[in-house]
N, C-alpha and C positions, 0 to 999 in steps of 0.2 A: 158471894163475890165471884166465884168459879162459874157460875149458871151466869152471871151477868157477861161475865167477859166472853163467853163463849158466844152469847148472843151477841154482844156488840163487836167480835171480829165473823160473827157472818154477816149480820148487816151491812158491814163496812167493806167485808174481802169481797162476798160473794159478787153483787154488783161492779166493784171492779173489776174483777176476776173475768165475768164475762165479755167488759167494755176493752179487756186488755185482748182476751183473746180473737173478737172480733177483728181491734186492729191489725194482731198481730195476721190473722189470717189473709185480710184485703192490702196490709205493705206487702206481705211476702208473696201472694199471688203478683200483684201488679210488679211490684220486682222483678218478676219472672220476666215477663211478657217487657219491658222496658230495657232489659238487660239484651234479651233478645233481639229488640230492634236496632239497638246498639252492634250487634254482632250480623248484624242480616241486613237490612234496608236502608240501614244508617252507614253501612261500613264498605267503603270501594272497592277493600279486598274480596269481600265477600261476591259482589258485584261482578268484579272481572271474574270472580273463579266461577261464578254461576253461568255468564257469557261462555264461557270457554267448554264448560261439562255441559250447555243444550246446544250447543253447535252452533251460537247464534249468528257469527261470522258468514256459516254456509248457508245458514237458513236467511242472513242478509241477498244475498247472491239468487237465492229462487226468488224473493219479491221481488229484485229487480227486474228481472227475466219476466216475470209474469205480470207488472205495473209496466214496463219501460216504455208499452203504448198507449197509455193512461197520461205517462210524463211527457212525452217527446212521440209524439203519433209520425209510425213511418221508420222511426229509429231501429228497433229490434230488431229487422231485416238486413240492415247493413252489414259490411263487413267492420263497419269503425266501430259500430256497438261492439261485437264482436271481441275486435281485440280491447275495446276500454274494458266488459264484462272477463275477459280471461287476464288481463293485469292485475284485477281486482285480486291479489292473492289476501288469505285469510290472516297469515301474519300480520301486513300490512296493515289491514282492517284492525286488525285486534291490537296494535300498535297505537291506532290513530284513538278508539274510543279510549282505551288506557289513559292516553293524555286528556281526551278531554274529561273524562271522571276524574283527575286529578286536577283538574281547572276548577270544574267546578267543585270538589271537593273544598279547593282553597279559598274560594269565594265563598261557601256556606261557613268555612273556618273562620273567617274576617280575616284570611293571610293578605288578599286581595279585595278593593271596594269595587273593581272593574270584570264584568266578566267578558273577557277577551280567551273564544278559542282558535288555538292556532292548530289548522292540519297542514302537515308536512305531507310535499310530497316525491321528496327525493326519491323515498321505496318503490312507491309507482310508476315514475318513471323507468328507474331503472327494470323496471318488472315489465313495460312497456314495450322497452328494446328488447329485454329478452326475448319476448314474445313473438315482437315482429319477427324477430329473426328466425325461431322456431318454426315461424308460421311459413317462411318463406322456404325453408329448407326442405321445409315437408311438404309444400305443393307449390312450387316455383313455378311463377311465370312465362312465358315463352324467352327464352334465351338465357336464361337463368339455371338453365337445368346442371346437376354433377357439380355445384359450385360446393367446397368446403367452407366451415365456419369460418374460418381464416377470412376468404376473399367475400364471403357474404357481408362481415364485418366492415371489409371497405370501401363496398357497395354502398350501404344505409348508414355511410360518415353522416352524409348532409340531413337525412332523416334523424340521427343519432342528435347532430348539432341542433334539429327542430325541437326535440322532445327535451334535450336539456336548455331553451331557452325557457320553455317552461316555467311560469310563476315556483319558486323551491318552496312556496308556503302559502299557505291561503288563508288569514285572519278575518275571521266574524264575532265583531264586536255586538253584543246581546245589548240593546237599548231599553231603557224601561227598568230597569233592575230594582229601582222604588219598589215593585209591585212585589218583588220576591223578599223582601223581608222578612216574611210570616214564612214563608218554605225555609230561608236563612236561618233564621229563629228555632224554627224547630227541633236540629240536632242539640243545641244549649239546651233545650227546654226538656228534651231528654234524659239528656247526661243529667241533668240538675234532678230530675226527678228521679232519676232512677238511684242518687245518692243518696237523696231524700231519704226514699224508701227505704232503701237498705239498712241506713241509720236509723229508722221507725221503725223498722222491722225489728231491730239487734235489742236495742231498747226496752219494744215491748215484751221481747222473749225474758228478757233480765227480772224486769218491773213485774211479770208474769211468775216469774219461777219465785220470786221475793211474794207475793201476795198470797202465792198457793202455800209456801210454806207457813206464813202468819196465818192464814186460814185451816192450814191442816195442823197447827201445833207444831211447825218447826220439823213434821216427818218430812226427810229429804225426797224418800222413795217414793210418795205420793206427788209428789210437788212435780219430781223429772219425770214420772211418766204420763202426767200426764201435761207437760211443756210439750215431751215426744208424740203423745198423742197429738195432741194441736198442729203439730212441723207435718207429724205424717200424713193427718187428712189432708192439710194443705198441699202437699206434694202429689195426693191422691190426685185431690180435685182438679189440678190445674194438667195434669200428667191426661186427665179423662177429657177435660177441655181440648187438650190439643189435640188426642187420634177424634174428639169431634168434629174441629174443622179441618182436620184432611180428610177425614170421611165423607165430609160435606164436599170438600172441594173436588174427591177423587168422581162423587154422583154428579154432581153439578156440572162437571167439567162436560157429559159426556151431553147435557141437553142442551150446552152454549154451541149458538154460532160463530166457529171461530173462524176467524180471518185467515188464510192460508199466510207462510208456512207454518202458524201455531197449532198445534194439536193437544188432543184432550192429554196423551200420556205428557210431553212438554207443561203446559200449566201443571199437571200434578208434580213431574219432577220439581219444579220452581215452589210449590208452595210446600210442598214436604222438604224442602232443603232450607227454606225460611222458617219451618218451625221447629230444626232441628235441635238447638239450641233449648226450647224451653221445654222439650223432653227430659235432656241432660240434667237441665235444674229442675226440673220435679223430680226426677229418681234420687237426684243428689239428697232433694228437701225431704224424701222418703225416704230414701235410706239411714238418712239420720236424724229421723223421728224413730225409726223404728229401731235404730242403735240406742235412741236414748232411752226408749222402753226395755229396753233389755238392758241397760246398766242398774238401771231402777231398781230391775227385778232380783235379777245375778249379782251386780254387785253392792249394791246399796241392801239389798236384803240381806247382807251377811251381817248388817251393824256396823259395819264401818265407818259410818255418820252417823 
């Protein structure tokens, strides 16, 4: 009877056994990586703080400079280019995309079925006059010379009064929005898997630790280390996964033709700050794999179960 049951809880564990940890290995990999986009490509804040640490604001400002006679042939020579491109302050800029990542944000959210962005341009304006006036102080015109900000100010009333008739808003309504419901879609289909997962994942660790124990005779110590083992290759593999595609991206970067102002260090920043995240949860998924190998060992070896 003892020879029988032995055989019929390997039969029964062992196959499960493997079919658990399988699972458990590909939720808690693809966890990683869902969690992460959750936190990186899916997340606004991430977004604007990634804008803000490659300087995209200022690197806006050199493509303009260097397309504006691509856009408007004849323009870049002006003095009007001139002052539009020195208004352009980087707050301003980093103000204007803030809102509309948060437009469309709430449109991917369902807050909004309209995607309507609005750019303000109060700032610019005013960043418009300052300018002028700058401009004028510092190389005045004929007759103009020794004037103080004071009187310079009541000179450029009527220019002042032009710039604040100025539209205070400029709305562009995005037509077609049918078409973006699979982009719409996609952060739900995220979030939804990545809970998934984590609940397959939690699951199969349990249903794992319970099958190894009815296969090993109910030894605890055999059972959690090797659950920990399982957590820790995983955390291994996935931890090796990612310096593979920065490695990939850091060589790759450097045979792309990239578009001016992007450069190879820029892309590498961007993709090593997007895969920061499933770094953290691999070391995390490994360190406590390999916490739980060492309780196994240390503490469970004393008999205390």
């Amino acid at each position: 009877t003892g020879v029988l049951e032995r055989v019929m809880r390997k039969v029964l564990g062992i196959p499960l056994a493997i079919i658990l940890v399988l699972v458990l290995f590909v939720t808690a990999s693809l966890s990683i990586w869902t969690n992460t986009a959750q936190r990186t490509v899916l997340s606004t804040s991430f977004v604007k703080a990634e804008l803000e640490e490659v300087g995209a604001y200022s690197l806006a400002k050199t493509w303009l400079d260097e397309n504006v006679e691509e856009i408007l042939p004849g323009l870049g020579e002006t003095e009007i280019y001139s002052f539009f491109r020195d208004s352009l302050s980087e707050d301003w800029l980093a103000d204007q995309v803030g809102g509309i990542l948060d437009t469309v944000q709430d449109f991917l959210d369902g807050v909004t079925d309209t995607l309507e962005i609005a750019v303000s341009t109060e700032g610019f304006k005013e960043d418009l006059k300052s300018n002028l006036q700058e401009t004028l102080l510092e190389q005045p015109p004929a007759g103009l010379e020794g004037m103080t900000p004071e009187e310079m100010d009541s000179y450029l009333v009527p220019a002042y009064t032009s710039i604040d008739e100025l539209p205070g808003e400029i709305l562009i309504v995005v037509e077609g929005t049918e078409h973006l419901v699979p982009v719409r879609d996609a952060p739900k289909l995220v979030n939804s898997a990545s809970s998934i997962l984590m609940m397959t994942a939690a699951l199969s660790a349990v249903l794992l630790l319970l099958v190894l124990m009815y296969l090993m005779g109910s030894r605890a110590r055999s059972a959690f280390c090797v659950l920990g083992g399982v957590l820790a290759f995983t955390g291994a593999c996935a931890l090796v996964f990612k310096s593979v595609v920065g490695n990939l991206a850091s060589t790759q970067a450097s045979s792309l033709d990239l578009p001016s102002p992007l450069t190879e260090e820029l892309v590498v920043t961007i993709v090593r700050d997007s895969l920061a995240p499933a770094g953290t949860f691999s070391i995390a998924l490994l360190a406590g794999g390999i916490a739980l190998i060492i309780v196994s060992v240390v503490v469970l070896g004393r008999r205390f179960f």
